[in-house]
N, C-alpha and C positions, 0 to 999 in steps of 0.2 A: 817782632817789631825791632826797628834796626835801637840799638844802642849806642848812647854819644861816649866814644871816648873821653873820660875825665882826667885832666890833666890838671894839674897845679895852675894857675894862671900864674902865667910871667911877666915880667915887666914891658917884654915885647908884645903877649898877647894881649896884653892892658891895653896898650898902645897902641898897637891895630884895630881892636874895639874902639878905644874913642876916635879914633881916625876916621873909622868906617861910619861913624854915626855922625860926627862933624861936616862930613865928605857931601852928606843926605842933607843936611842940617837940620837935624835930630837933637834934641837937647838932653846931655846922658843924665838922665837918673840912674839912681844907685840900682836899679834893675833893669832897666836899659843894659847900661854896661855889663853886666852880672849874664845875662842873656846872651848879649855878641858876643862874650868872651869863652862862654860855649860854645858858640853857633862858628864862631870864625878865629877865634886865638890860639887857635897854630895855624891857620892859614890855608886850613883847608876847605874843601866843599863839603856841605851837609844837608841830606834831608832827613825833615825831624817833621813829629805830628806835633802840637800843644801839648798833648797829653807825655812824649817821649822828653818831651825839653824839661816839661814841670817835673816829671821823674828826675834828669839828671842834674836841676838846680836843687830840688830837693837833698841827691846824695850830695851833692856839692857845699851843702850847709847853707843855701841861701835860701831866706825865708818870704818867697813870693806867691801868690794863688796862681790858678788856674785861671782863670778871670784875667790878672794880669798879663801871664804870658798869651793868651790870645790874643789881647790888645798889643800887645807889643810886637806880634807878628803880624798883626795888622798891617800897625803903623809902618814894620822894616816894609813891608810887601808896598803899601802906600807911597812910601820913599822910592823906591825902586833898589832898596837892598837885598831884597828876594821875591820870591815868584810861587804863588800856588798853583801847587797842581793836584787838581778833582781826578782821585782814583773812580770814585764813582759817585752818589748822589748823596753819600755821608759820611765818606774820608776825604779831609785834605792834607797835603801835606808841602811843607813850606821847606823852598831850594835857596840856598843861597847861592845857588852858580843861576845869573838872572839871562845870560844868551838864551836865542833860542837852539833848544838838544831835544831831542827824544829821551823818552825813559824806560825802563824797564819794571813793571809791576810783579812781585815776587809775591803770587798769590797766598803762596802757603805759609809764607812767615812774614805776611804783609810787609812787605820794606820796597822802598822804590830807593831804584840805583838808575845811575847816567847809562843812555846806551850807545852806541857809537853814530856817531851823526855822521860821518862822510858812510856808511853804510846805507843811510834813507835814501831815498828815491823819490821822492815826490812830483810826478811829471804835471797833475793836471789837477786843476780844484773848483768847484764847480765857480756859477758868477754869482756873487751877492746878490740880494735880493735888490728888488728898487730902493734908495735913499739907504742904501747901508754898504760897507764896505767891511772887506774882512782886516781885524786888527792883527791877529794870530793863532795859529795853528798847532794843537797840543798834540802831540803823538805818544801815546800808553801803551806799551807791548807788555799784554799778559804772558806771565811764565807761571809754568808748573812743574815741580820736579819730577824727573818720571824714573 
């Protein structure tokens, strides 16, 4: 399971956290903030499960449930601060890079990474059914180490 780097939160990574939840118009509570500040305070991209985020708040010394961080990746996902995406029909896991990308399923150590997007090819898709249209198109490349 991939592991969030933990950093110190810095002043700047305070700072992009409440930016990034202002931006949403998110109201920061002290776990709100505490969560972005993982998820995006250095500035990077991350996919995390619930269960990998509540680990590294936990090592982080911040005192939130499970419960909560669900709902709060809800709510970012809600926002449009990030994006789930179904490994299968009982892992998800939550991207804060919200374009549409392909991913890469890293079956053996369950972790999903970014895969290269000008690499897809997508030429043809079927048509929607009557009265539906398609909203978006999730692409999952399982990998196995060999």
């Amino acid at each position: 399971m991939e592991q969030l780097n933990l950093t110190p939160t810095t002043a700047e990574g305070a700072e992009r956290s409440a930016k990034w939840l202002a931006e949403a118009g998110l109201r920061p509570t002290r776990q709100r903030v505490a969560l972005a500040a993982l998820l995006i305070g250095d500035g990077l991209n991350r996919h995390v499960t619930a269960e990998s985020l509540f680990a590294a708040s936990c090592a982080s010394g911040e005192k939130v449930s499970l419960a909560t961080v669900y709902n709060t990746l809800r709510a970012f996902c809600e926002a449009g601060l990030m994006q789930e995406v179904m490994v299968d029909g009982t892992k998800s896991y939550f991207d804060t890079r919200v374009d549409d990308h392909p991913h890469f399923f890293w079956e053996d150590e369950g972790a999903l990474t970014d895969a290269p997007g000008d690499q897809l090819e997508i030429t043809r898709l079927p048509d929607a059914p009557e009265g539906a249209e398609i909203s978006r198109v999730d692409v999952v490349i399982r990998l196995r180490r060999i």
